[in-house]
N, C-alpha and C positions, 0 to 999 in steps of 0.2 A: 286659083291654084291649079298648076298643072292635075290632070288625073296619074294613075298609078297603079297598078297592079295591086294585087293582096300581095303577092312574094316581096315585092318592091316597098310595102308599107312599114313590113314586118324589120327590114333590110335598112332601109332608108331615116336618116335623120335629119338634114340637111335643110331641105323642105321647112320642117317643122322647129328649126332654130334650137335643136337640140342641140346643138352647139354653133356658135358665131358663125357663121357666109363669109366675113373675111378672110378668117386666118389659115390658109392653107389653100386656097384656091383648088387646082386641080387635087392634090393631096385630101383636103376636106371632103371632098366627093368619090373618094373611095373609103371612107370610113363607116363601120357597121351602125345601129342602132345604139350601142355602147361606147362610143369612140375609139374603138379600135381600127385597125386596117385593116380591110379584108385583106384574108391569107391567098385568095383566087389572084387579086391581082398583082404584080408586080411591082415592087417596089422603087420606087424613085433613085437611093442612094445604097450602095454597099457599102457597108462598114468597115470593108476589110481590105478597100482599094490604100491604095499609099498615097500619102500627102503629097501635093507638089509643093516646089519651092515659087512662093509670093514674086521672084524674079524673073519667071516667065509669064507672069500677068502682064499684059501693058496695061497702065492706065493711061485715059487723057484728063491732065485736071484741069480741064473746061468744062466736063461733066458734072449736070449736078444731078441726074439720076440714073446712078451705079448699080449695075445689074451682073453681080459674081455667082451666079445661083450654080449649084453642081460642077464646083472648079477645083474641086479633088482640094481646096484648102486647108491645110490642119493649124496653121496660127495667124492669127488679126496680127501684118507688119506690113510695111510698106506704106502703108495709105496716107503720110501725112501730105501726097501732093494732092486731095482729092481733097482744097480748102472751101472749093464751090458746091460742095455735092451737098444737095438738098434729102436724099434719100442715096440710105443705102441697104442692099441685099444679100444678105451673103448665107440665104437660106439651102439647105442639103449640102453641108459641105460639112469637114471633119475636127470643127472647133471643137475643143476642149476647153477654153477659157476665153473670155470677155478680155479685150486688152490692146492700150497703143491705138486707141482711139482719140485720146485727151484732146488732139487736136483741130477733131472736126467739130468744131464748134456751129456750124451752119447745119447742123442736121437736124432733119425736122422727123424723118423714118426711119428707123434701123429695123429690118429684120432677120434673123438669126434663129430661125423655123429651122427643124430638124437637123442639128448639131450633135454636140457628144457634152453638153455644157453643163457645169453640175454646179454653177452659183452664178448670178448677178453681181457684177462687182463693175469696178474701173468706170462708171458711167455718171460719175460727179460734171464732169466738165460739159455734158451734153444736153445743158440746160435750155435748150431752144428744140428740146426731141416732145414732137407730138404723139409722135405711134409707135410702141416698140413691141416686138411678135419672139418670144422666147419660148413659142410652143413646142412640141415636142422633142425636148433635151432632158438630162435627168437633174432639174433642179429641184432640192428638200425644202427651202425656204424663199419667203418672198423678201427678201432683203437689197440695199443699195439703193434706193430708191429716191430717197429724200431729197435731194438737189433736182428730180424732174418736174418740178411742181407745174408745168406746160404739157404732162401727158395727158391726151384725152382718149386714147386706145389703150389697153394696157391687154394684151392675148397670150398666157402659161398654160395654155391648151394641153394635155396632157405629158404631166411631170409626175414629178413622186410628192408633192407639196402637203402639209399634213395638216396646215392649219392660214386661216386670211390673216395675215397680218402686215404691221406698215406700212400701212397705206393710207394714214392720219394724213401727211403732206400734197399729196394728189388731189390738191380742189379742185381742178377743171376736169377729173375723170368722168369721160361719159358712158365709156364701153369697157367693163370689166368681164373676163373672162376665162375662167378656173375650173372647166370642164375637164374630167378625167384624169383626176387628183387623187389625194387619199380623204379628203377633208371631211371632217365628222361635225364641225358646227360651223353655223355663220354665226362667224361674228366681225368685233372691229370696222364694219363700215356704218359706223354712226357719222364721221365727218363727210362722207361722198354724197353731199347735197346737191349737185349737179349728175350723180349717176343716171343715166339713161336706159341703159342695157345691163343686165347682169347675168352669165352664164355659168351655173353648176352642174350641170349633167354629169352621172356620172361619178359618183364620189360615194359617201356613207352618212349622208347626212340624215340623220333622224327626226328634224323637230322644224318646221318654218319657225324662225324667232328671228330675233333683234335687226329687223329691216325698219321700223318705226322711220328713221329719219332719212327714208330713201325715197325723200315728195316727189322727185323728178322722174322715178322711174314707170316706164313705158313697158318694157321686155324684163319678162322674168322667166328663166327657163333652171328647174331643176329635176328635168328628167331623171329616169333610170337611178336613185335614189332609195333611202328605206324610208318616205314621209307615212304616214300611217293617218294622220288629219290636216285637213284645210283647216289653217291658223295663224294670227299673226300679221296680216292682210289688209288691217282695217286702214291704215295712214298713208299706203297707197294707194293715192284715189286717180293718180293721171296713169296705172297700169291700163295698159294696151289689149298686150298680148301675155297669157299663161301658159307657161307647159310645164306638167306635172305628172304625166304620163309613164310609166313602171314604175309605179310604186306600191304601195300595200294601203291606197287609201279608200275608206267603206261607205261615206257618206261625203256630199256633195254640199259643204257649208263654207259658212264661215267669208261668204262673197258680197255683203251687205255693202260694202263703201265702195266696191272696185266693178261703179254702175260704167265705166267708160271700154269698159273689155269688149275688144272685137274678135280674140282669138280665144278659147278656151279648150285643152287640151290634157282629157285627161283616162284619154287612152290608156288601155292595160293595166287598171287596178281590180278591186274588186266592188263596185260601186252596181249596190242592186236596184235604187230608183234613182232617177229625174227629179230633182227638187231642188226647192231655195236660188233658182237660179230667173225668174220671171222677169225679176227687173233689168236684166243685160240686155235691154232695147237694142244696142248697138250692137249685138254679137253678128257675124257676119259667118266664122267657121265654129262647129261647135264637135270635136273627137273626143269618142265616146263608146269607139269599138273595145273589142279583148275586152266585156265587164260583164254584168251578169243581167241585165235589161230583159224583163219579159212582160212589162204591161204597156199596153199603145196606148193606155192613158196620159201616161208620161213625157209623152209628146205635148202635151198641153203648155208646158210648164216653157215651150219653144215658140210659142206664137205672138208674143208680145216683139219679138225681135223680126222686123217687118222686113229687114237688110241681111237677113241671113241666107248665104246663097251655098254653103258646102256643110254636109252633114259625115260623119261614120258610126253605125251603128253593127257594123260585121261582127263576127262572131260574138253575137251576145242572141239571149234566148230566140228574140225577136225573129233575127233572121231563119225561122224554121220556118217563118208564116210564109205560104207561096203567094201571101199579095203583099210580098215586103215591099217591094218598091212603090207598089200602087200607094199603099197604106203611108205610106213617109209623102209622097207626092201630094197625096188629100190634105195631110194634117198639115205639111208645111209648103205651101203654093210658093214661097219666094224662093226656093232649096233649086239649085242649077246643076250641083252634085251631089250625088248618094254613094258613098263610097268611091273607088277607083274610076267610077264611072259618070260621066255628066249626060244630063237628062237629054234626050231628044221631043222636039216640038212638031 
Protein backbone atom coordinates (compact mmCIF):
# COMPACT_ATOMS: atom_id res chain seq x y z
CA UNK A 1 0.00 0.00 0.00
CA UNK A 2 1.05 3.27 -0.89
CA UNK A 3 2.61 5.39 2.19
CA UNK A 4 0.77 8.50 3.52
CA UNK A 5 0.96 11.14 5.57
CA UNK A 6 -0.71 11.43 9.24
CA UNK A 7 -2.89 14.49 7.56
CA UNK A 8 -3.58 12.24 4.54
CA UNK A 9 -4.65 9.25 6.95
CA UNK A 10 -6.85 11.14 8.89
CA UNK A 11 -8.27 12.71 5.51
CA UNK A 12 -8.18 9.79 3.34
CA UNK A 13 -10.52 6.69 2.70
CA UNK A 14 -10.16 5.50 -0.39
CA UNK A 15 -7.04 3.54 0.24
CA UNK A 16 -8.68 1.66 2.94
CA UNK A 17 -12.19 0.60 0.97
CA UNK A 18 -14.11 2.82 3.09
CA UNK A 19 -16.16 3.02 0.45
CA UNK A 20 -16.11 1.04 -3.14
CA UNK A 21 -12.70 2.25 -5.81
CA UNK A 22 -15.35 2.12 -8.38
CA UNK A 23 -18.02 4.22 -7.96
CA UNK A 24 -17.13 7.71 -8.67
CA UNK A 25 -13.61 7.61 -10.01
CA UNK A 26 -12.08 10.91 -9.83
CA UNK A 27 -15.16 12.15 -7.69
CA UNK A 28 -14.52 9.21 -5.02
CA UNK A 29 -11.01 10.66 -4.56
CA UNK A 30 -12.04 13.74 -3.37
CA UNK A 31 -14.15 12.44 -0.60
CA UNK A 32 -13.35 12.93 3.13
CA UNK A 33 -12.98 10.09 5.74
CA UNK A 34 -16.90 10.25 6.07
CA UNK A 35 -18.07 10.28 2.53
CA UNK A 36 -18.29 13.59 2.11
CA UNK A 37 -16.77 16.08 -0.42
CA UNK A 38 -14.28 17.89 0.59
CA UNK A 39 -15.39 21.62 0.72
CA UNK A 40 -11.49 22.75 -0.44
CA UNK A 41 -12.13 21.27 -3.60
CA UNK A 42 -14.14 22.11 -6.37
CA UNK A 43 -16.99 20.57 -7.47
CA UNK A 44 -17.70 18.64 -10.65
CA UNK A 45 -21.33 19.94 -11.42
CA UNK A 46 -23.36 23.15 -10.53
CA UNK A 47 -26.77 22.66 -9.76
CA UNK A 48 -27.98 25.75 -10.80
CA UNK A 49 -26.59 25.64 -14.73
CA UNK A 50 -29.70 25.16 -17.07
CA UNK A 51 -30.64 22.03 -18.70
CA UNK A 52 -30.01 21.70 -22.44
CA UNK A 53 -32.26 20.38 -24.75
CA UNK A 54 -31.32 16.38 -25.75
CA UNK A 55 -31.44 17.91 -29.44
CA UNK A 56 -28.25 19.40 -29.49
CA UNK A 57 -26.58 16.01 -28.42
CA UNK A 58 -25.49 14.20 -31.50
CA UNK A 59 -25.60 10.69 -31.00
CA UNK A 60 -23.93 7.90 -33.22
CA UNK A 61 -25.93 4.66 -32.96
CA UNK A 62 -22.96 2.58 -33.78
CA UNK A 63 -21.94 3.26 -30.37
CA UNK A 64 -22.04 0.92 -27.85
CA UNK A 65 -20.03 2.96 -25.20
CA UNK A 66 -22.00 6.21 -24.54
CA UNK A 67 -20.09 8.74 -22.63
CA UNK A 68 -22.81 11.94 -21.76
CA UNK A 69 -20.93 12.79 -18.56
CA UNK A 70 -21.39 16.83 -17.59
CA UNK A 71 -23.91 17.58 -20.70
CA UNK A 72 -25.90 20.15 -18.64
CA UNK A 73 -28.91 17.13 -19.23
CA UNK A 74 -32.01 17.54 -17.30
CA UNK A 75 -34.32 14.49 -18.97
CA UNK A 76 -33.37 10.85 -20.31
CA UNK A 77 -35.13 11.50 -24.28
CA UNK A 78 -33.84 10.90 -27.39
CA UNK A 79 -31.74 7.70 -26.86
CA UNK A 80 -33.94 5.24 -28.46
CA UNK A 81 -31.22 5.24 -31.52
CA UNK A 82 -28.49 4.13 -29.09
CA UNK A 83 -29.84 0.20 -29.85
CA UNK A 84 -26.05 -1.02 -29.78
CA UNK A 85 -24.96 0.79 -26.70
CA UNK A 86 -23.48 -1.79 -24.38
CA UNK A 87 -22.83 1.03 -21.58
CA UNK A 88 -24.17 4.08 -20.89
CA UNK A 89 -23.18 7.29 -18.78
CA UNK A 90 -24.93 9.92 -18.06
CA UNK A 91 -23.16 10.74 -14.72
CA UNK A 92 -22.96 14.72 -13.38
CA UNK A 93 -25.71 15.78 -15.20
CA UNK A 94 -29.20 17.40 -14.09
CA UNK A 95 -31.55 14.15 -14.02
CA UNK A 96 -34.41 14.22 -11.99
CA UNK A 97 -36.02 11.06 -12.86
CA UNK A 98 -35.11 7.62 -14.51
CA UNK A 99 -37.11 7.32 -17.84
CA UNK A 100 -37.41 6.57 -21.87
CA UNK A 101 -35.00 3.99 -21.44
CA UNK A 102 -37.41 0.76 -22.15
CA UNK A 103 -35.67 0.53 -25.31
CA UNK A 104 -32.09 -0.02 -24.68
CA UNK A 105 -32.37 -3.36 -24.16
CA UNK A 106 -28.57 -4.30 -24.89
CA UNK A 107 -27.31 -2.52 -21.93
CA UNK A 108 -25.07 -4.02 -19.74
CA UNK A 109 -23.94 -0.38 -17.64
CA UNK A 110 -25.89 2.43 -16.87
CA UNK A 111 -24.48 5.15 -14.81
CA UNK A 112 -26.34 7.97 -13.30
CA UNK A 113 -23.60 9.14 -10.56
CA UNK A 114 -24.45 12.39 -9.31
CA UNK A 115 -27.99 13.51 -10.67
CA UNK A 116 -30.93 15.31 -8.85
CA UNK A 117 -32.77 11.51 -8.83
CA UNK A 118 -35.02 10.88 -5.84
CA UNK A 119 -36.39 7.01 -6.93
CA UNK A 120 -35.49 4.06 -9.09
CA UNK A 121 -38.04 3.47 -11.44
CA UNK A 122 -38.66 2.78 -15.42
CA UNK A 123 -35.68 0.09 -15.26
CA UNK A 124 -38.04 -3.25 -15.80
CA UNK A 125 -36.93 -3.57 -19.53
CA UNK A 126 -33.10 -3.57 -18.78
CA UNK A 127 -32.82 -6.91 -17.83
CA UNK A 128 -29.35 -7.67 -19.54
CA UNK A 129 -27.88 -4.47 -16.93
CA UNK A 130 -24.79 -5.74 -15.15
CA UNK A 131 -23.77 -2.59 -13.29
CA UNK A 132 -25.83 0.21 -12.36
CA UNK A 133 -24.17 3.48 -10.22
CA UNK A 134 -27.06 5.69 -8.66
CA UNK A 135 -24.75 7.21 -6.20
CA UNK A 136 -24.96 10.36 -5.28
CA UNK A 137 -28.72 11.51 -6.00
CA UNK A 138 -31.33 11.85 -3.46
CA UNK A 139 -32.88 8.39 -3.43
CA UNK A 140 -35.17 7.28 0.02
CA UNK A 141 -35.73 3.75 -1.08
CA UNK A 142 -34.07 0.88 -2.80
CA UNK A 143 -36.93 -0.03 -4.99
CA UNK A 144 -37.55 -1.24 -8.89
CA UNK A 145 -35.25 -3.65 -8.88
CA UNK A 146 -36.86 -6.91 -9.45
CA UNK A 147 -36.58 -7.49 -13.35
CA UNK A 148 -32.46 -6.97 -13.04
CA UNK A 149 -31.85 -10.22 -11.76
CA UNK A 150 -28.09 -9.93 -14.01
CA UNK A 151 -26.89 -7.15 -11.74
CA UNK A 152 -23.59 -8.00 -10.25
CA UNK A 153 -22.65 -4.20 -9.25
CA UNK A 154 -25.20 -2.53 -7.57
CA UNK A 155 -23.44 1.29 -6.15
CA UNK A 156 -26.26 4.08 -3.98
CA UNK A 157 -23.31 5.55 -2.69
CA UNK A 158 -24.48 8.34 -0.67
CA UNK A 159 -28.37 8.99 -0.70
CA UNK A 160 -30.77 9.52 1.92
CA UNK A 161 -31.66 5.59 1.94
CA UNK A 162 -33.06 4.54 5.46
CA UNK A 163 -33.27 1.01 5.41
CA UNK A 164 -31.48 -2.40 2.75
CA UNK A 165 -34.24 -3.67 1.32
CA UNK A 166 -35.33 -5.51 -2.11
CA UNK A 167 -32.98 -7.04 -2.95
CA UNK A 168 -34.36 -10.72 -2.55
CA UNK A 169 -34.20 -11.05 -6.56
CA UNK A 170 -30.42 -9.97 -7.21
CA UNK A 171 -28.74 -13.52 -7.06
CA UNK A 172 -25.74 -12.85 -9.08
CA UNK A 173 -24.98 -9.48 -6.86
CA UNK A 174 -21.41 -9.53 -6.10
CA UNK A 175 -20.71 -5.85 -5.16
CA UNK A 176 -23.22 -4.10 -2.92
CA UNK A 177 -22.73 -0.64 -1.89
CA UNK A 178 -24.72 1.64 0.61
CA UNK A 179 -21.97 3.80 1.98
CA UNK A 180 -23.40 7.07 3.31
CA UNK A 181 -26.94 6.52 3.84
CA UNK A 182 -29.07 6.89 6.77
CA UNK A 183 -29.25 3.05 7.40
CA UNK A 184 -29.56 1.89 11.04
CA UNK A 185 -29.73 -2.08 10.56
CA UNK A 186 -28.49 -4.64 8.23
CA UNK A 187 -30.71 -6.42 7.29
CA UNK A 188 -32.61 -8.47 4.15
CA UNK A 189 -29.42 -9.89 2.61
CA UNK A 190 -30.08 -13.22 3.62
CA UNK A 191 -30.66 -14.22 -0.26
CA UNK A 192 -27.19 -12.45 -1.62
CA UNK A 193 -25.29 -15.93 -1.56
CA UNK A 194 -22.93 -14.73 -4.29
CA UNK A 195 -22.16 -11.32 -2.44
CA UNK A 196 -18.70 -10.58 -2.66
CA UNK A 197 -18.09 -6.98 -1.52
CA UNK A 198 -20.34 -5.15 0.90
CA UNK A 199 -20.04 -1.48 1.57
CA UNK A 200 -21.55 0.54 4.71
CA UNK A 201 -19.49 3.29 5.74
CA UNK A 202 -20.86 5.73 6.99
CA UNK A 203 -24.52 5.26 8.17
CA UNK A 204 -25.87 4.64 12.01
CA UNK A 205 -25.71 1.34 12.23
CA UNK A 206 -25.41 -0.21 15.66
CA UNK A 207 -25.04 -4.02 15.93
CA UNK A 208 -23.11 -6.46 13.17
CA UNK A 209 -26.08 -8.90 12.73
CA UNK A 210 -27.74 -10.94 10.17
CA UNK A 211 -24.92 -11.40 7.60
CA UNK A 212 -25.01 -15.34 8.46
CA UNK A 213 -25.70 -16.27 4.76
CA UNK A 214 -23.17 -14.09 3.28
CA UNK A 215 -20.56 -17.51 2.58
CA UNK A 216 -19.00 -15.56 -0.40
CA UNK A 217 -18.14 -12.66 1.13
CA UNK A 218 -14.54 -11.31 0.93
CA UNK A 219 -14.81 -7.30 1.65
CA UNK A 220 -16.66 -6.14 4.43
CA UNK A 221 -16.36 -2.56 5.16
CA UNK A 222 -18.59 -0.65 7.81
CA UNK A 223 -16.50 2.20 8.69
CA UNK A 224 -17.46 5.50 10.55
CA UNK A 225 -20.50 3.75 12.09
CA UNK A 226 -21.86 3.42 16.03
CA UNK A 227 -20.58 -0.71 16.28
CA UNK A 228 -19.67 -0.80 20.01
CA UNK A 229 -18.64 -5.00 19.55
CA UNK A 230 -17.09 -7.52 17.10
CA UNK A 231 -20.05 -9.86 16.44
CA UNK A 232 -21.84 -11.68 14.26
CA UNK A 233 -18.80 -12.82 12.11
CA UNK A 234 -18.61 -16.24 12.64
CA UNK A 235 -20.27 -17.79 9.01
CA UNK A 236 -17.92 -15.78 7.17
CA UNK A 237 -15.14 -17.57 6.85
CA UNK A 238 -13.93 -16.62 2.98
CA UNK A 239 -13.74 -12.67 4.72
CA UNK A 240 -10.66 -11.09 3.33
CA UNK A 241 -10.65 -7.84 4.19
CA UNK A 242 -12.23 -5.86 7.52
CA UNK A 243 -12.95 -2.36 8.06
CA UNK A 244 -14.32 -1.28 11.12
CA UNK A 245 -12.47 1.67 11.91
CA UNK A 246 -14.61 4.93 13.73
CA UNK A 247 -16.48 3.27 15.75
CA UNK A 248 -16.89 2.90 19.54
CA UNK A 249 -15.50 -0.56 19.58
CA UNK A 250 -13.50 -1.63 23.25
CA UNK A 251 -12.27 -5.05 22.60
CA UNK A 252 -10.86 -6.96 19.85
CA UNK A 253 -12.99 -10.42 19.54
CA UNK A 254 -15.31 -12.18 18.24
CA UNK A 255 -12.69 -13.19 14.99
CA UNK A 256 -12.50 -16.98 15.70
CA UNK A 257 -13.83 -18.37 12.13
CA UNK A 258 -12.50 -15.23 9.85
CA UNK A 259 -8.76 -17.23 10.05
CA UNK A 260 -8.35 -16.06 6.10
CA UNK A 261 -8.27 -12.19 6.86
CA UNK A 262 -5.46 -10.30 5.31
CA UNK A 263 -6.75 -6.92 5.94
CA UNK A 264 -7.82 -5.88 9.48
CA UNK A 265 -8.72 -2.36 10.22
CA UNK A 266 -9.79 -1.13 13.01
CA UNK A 267 -8.46 2.27 13.36
CA UNK A 268 -10.18 4.88 15.63
CA UNK A 269 -11.97 3.07 18.22
CA UNK A 270 -11.22 2.70 21.56
CA UNK A 271 -9.50 -0.70 21.88
CA UNK A 272 -6.84 -0.85 24.78
CA UNK A 273 -5.11 -4.35 24.15
CA UNK A 274 -3.95 -6.62 21.14
CA UNK A 275 -5.73 -9.78 21.64
CA UNK A 276 -7.73 -12.83 20.17
CA UNK A 277 -6.33 -12.02 16.99
CA UNK A 278 -3.05 -14.90 16.94
CA UNK A 279 -4.50 -17.04 14.56
CA UNK A 280 -4.78 -14.40 11.33
CA UNK A 281 -1.56 -16.20 10.05
CA UNK A 282 -2.48 -14.57 6.74
CA UNK A 283 -2.91 -10.99 7.89
CA UNK A 284 -0.67 -9.00 5.69
CA UNK A 285 -1.94 -5.05 6.94
CA UNK A 286 -3.02 -4.92 10.38
CA UNK A 287 -4.67 -0.67 11.50
CA UNK A 288 -4.55 -0.06 14.78
CA UNK A 289 -3.79 3.57 15.08
CA UNK A 290 -6.26 6.49 16.91
CA UNK A 291 -6.80 3.58 19.98
CA UNK A 292 -5.45 3.46 23.39
CA UNK A 293 -2.23 0.65 22.95
CA UNK A 294 0.35 1.13 25.70
CA UNK A 295 1.90 -2.40 26.33
CA UNK A 296 4.73 -3.72 23.65
CA UNK A 297 3.75 -6.89 24.93
CA UNK A 298 0.87 -6.84 22.59
CA UNK A 299 2.86 -7.16 19.79
CA UNK A 300 3.11 -10.67 20.57
CA UNK A 301 -0.34 -11.56 19.59
CA UNK A 302 1.30 -10.30 15.69
CA UNK A 303 3.91 -12.88 15.15
CA UNK A 304 2.25 -15.77 14.14
CA UNK A 305 1.32 -13.68 10.81
CA UNK A 306 4.78 -14.34 9.02
CA UNK A 307 3.20 -12.18 5.59
CA UNK A 308 2.46 -9.26 7.46
CA UNK A 309 4.20 -6.36 5.75
CA UNK A 310 2.11 -2.78 6.95
CA UNK A 311 1.43 -2.02 10.54
CA UNK A 312 -0.23 1.63 12.23
CA UNK A 313 0.08 1.95 15.68
CA UNK A 314 0.17 6.24 15.69
CA UNK A 315 -1.37 7.88 18.09
CA UNK A 316 -1.94 5.29 20.70
CA UNK A 317 0.02 5.41 24.05
CA UNK A 318 2.83 3.42 22.29
CA UNK A 319 4.11 6.01 20.13
CA UNK A 320 5.64 8.18 23.35
CA UNK A 321 8.35 5.51 23.30
CA UNK A 322 11.42 7.16 21.31
CA UNK A 323 12.30 3.47 20.24
CA UNK A 324 8.84 3.20 18.57
CA UNK A 325 9.99 2.34 15.54
CA UNK A 326 12.96 0.40 16.59
CA UNK A 327 10.56 -1.57 19.01
CA UNK A 328 7.81 -2.49 16.13
CA UNK A 329 10.83 -3.44 13.73
CA UNK A 330 12.37 -6.17 16.46
CA UNK A 331 9.00 -7.48 17.41
CA UNK A 332 7.71 -7.60 13.83
CA UNK A 333 10.83 -8.54 11.27
CA UNK A 334 8.36 -9.09 8.25
CA UNK A 335 6.61 -5.26 8.76
CA UNK A 336 7.98 -3.07 5.29
CA UNK A 337 5.64 -0.13 6.75
CA UNK A 338 5.24 1.53 10.15
CA UNK A 339 2.71 3.97 9.70
CA UNK A 340 2.98 6.63 6.62
CA UNK A 341 6.33 5.48 6.44
CA UNK A 342 8.13 2.24 4.77
CA UNK A 343 11.10 0.92 6.42
CA UNK A 344 14.62 1.66 4.93
CA UNK A 345 17.27 -1.31 4.73
Amino acid sequence: MASRSVGELQEMEVDRRGESEESGDDETRRRSINGDVDPNLPTSTNKEESPVDMDTITLDPEEEDVDLVHCRIGKIEGLEVLQKAKTLSLRQNLIKKIENLESLISLRELDLYDNQIRKLENLQNLTELEQLDVSFNILRKVEGLEQLTLVKKLFLLHNKISSIANLEHLTCLEMLELGSNRIRVIENLDTLNTLQSLFLGTNKITKLQNLDGLHSLTVLSIQSNRITKIEGLQNLVNLRELYLSHNGIEVIEGLENNKKLTTLDIAANRVKRIENISHLTDLQEFWMNDNQIDNWSDLDELKNAKSLETVYLERNPLQKDPQYRRKIMLALPSVRQIDATFIRF
